[in-house]
N, C-alpha and C positions, 0 to 999 in steps of 0.2 A: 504494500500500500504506500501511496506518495500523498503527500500533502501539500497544495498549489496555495501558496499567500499572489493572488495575481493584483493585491493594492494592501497595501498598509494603511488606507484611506478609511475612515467611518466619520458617518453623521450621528452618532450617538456617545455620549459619558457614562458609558454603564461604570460606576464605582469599583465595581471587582472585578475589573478589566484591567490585564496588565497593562495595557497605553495608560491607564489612570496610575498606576501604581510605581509606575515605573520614569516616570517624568517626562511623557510624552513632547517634543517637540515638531512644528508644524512642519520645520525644513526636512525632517525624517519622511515626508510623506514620497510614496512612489508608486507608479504603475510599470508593471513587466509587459513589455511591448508585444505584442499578438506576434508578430513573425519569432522573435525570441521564444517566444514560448513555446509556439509548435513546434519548433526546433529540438526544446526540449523534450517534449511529448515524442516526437518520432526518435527518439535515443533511449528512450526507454525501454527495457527489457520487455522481454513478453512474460516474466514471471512477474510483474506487477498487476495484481490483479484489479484494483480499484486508486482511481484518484479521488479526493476529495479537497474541494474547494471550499476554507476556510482558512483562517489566520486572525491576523493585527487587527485588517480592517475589513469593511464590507466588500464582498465578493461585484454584488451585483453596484456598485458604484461606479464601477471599472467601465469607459466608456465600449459599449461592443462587447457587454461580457458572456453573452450566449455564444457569441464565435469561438470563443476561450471550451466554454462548454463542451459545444460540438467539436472541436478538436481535438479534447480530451476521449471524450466519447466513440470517436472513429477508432481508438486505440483500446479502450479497456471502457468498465463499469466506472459510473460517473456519479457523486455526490455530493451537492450543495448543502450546504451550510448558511443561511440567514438570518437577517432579523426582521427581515418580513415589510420595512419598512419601504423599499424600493419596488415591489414588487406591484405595480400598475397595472394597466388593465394588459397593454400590449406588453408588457415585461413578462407576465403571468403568462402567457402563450409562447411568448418567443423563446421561455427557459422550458417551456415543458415539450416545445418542439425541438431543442437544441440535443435530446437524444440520452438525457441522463436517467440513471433506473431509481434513483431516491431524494427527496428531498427533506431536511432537517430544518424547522422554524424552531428557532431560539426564542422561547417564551417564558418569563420568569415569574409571572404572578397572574392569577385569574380575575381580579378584577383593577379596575381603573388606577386609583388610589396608590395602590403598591405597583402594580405596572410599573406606572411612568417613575416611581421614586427606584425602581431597578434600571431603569430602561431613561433615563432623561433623553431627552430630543424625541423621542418616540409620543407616539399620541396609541393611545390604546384600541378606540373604536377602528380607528382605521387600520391599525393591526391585528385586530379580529376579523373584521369585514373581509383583509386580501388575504387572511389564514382560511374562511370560510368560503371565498370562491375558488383558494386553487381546490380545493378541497372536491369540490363540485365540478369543477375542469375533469379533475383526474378522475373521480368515478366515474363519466359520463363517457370520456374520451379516450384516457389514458391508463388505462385500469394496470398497469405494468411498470407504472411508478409507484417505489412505496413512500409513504408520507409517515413521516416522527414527529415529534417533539423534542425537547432537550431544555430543562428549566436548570439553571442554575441555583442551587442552594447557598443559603447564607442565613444570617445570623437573624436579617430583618423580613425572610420571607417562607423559611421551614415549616412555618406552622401553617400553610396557605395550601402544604401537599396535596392533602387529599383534595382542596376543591379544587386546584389543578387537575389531578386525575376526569372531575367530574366534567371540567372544562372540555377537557380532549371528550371524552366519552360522546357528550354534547355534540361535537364538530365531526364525530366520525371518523377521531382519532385513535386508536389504537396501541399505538408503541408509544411510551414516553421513558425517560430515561431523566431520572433527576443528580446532576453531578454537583459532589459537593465543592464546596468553595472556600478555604482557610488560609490564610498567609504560609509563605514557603517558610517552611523549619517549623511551624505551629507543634505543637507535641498530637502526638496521635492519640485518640482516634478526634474525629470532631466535638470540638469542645465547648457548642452553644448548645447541645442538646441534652437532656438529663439521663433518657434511657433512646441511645441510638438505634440498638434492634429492634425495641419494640416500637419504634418509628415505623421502621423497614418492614415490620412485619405486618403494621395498619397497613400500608399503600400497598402490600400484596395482596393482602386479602380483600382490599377494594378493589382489585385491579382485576383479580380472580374471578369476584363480581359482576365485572362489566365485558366478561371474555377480551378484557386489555393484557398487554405486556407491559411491565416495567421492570425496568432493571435501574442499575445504581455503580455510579462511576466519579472519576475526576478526583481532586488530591486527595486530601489525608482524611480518607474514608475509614482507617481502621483494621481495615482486613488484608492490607498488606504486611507479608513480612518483612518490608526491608526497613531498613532506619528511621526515624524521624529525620525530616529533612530532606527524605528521598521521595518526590511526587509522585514519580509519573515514569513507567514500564518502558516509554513509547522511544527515546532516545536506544533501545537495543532493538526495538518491531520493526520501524519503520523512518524516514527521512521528508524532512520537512523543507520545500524548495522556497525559498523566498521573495518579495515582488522583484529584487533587482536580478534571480536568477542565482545565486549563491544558494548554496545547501549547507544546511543547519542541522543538528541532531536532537532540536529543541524549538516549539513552537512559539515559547518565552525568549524571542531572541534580540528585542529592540532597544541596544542600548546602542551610543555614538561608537563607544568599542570594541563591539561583537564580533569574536571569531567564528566563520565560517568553515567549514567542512572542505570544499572545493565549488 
């Protein structure tokens, strides 16, 4: 699996977003040029089985980013990653014709309120509204794309899970995948909540409920054996390409003096 940062660009402050944590500056911003990049796409092994489009910043911000897509797409399994906010009426066709088999909406809260306090720059109705016609798109048309979720956990929005679950349920969502969210080096396991399995084990048996999938991902979840301070598997799995085209062994790689891979 590869992962395509094709902009370090976003129109959103999400707080638990490394650009926020990390000291984001504007001059960092970049887009990987469409010919550069199919370049890279066509050098790619054939044991890569899936690209996925996400990173720093918004995918679909990227001027032409369905071309990026289909690119990808002519070569292996293709999946986006968003936050839903780009996704217009002719955006919403043009990514679901550009040939990818899943798409992931990043959604952190079920109603208004805590949304946008996850989510600033985001407006929530109009974030539900383009979650509930790709929705509609794909069952009607596209029945061979799968459609997730992916909510971000945190300290100010944990207790919102289950009506999350209810959310997706609602929309004809299915898979949701809640990743938790704790500062690097935080001591393990996640330390806002008082009994974390029997968290884990409400949202299953809701989920069980509604014949949904949820699973449960992202840092110091608890259930790894490695060290405190050790996040994330993904630096041995798989290779993170960046918007200037430099490979990374690390999605968290946006600082002025980041060393690159090749």
């Amino acid at each position: 699996m590869v992962q395509f940062e094709i902009t370090n660009r976003c129109n959103l402050k999400c707080p638990m977003c490394p650009r926020e944590t990390l000291g984001w500056k504007d001059s960092m911003n970049h887009d990987i040029d469409l010919e550069q990049f199919e370049q890279i796409v066509a050098g790619l092994p054939d044991s890569v089985d899936r690209v996925i489009f996400a990173g720093m910043g918004e995918t679909l911000l990227t001027r032409g980013a369905p071309d990026y897509i289909a690119a990808a797409a002519r070569k292996t399994k293709c999946t986006l990653i968003t936050n839903v906010t780009p996704l217009g009426d002719n955006m919403i066709r043009d990514v679901l014709d550009a040939g990818l088999d899943q798409i992931i909406f990043s959604v952190d809260a079920p109603t208004k309120a805590e949304f946008e306090i996850q989510r600033p720059g985001a407006n929530f109705e109009s974030v539900q509204t383009k979650v509930e016609k790709t929705v509609a798109l794909v069952r009607d048309e596209y029945p061979d794309i799968n459609l997730r979720v992916n909510m971000v956990v945190t300290d100010m929005n944990y207790h919102l899970a289950s009506d999350m679950v209810d959310w997706c349920a609602e929309r004809g969502l299915y898979v949701l995948e809640f990743l938790y969210n704790s500062e690097p080096g935080a001591p393990l396991p996640v330390n806002y909540m008082d009994d974390l399995q029997a968290w884990r084990n409400g949202l299953n048996a809701k989920g069980q409920s509604l014949d949904m999938h949820i699973s449960f991902g992202g840092g110091n979840t608890g259930e790894s054996q490695v060290e405190p301070g050790i996040l994330c598997n993904r630096p041995w799995t798989d290779m993170f390409i960046c918007h200037e085209g430099q490979v990374s062994p690390c999605c968290i790689h946006e600082t002025e003096d980041k060393d690159g891979v090749g």
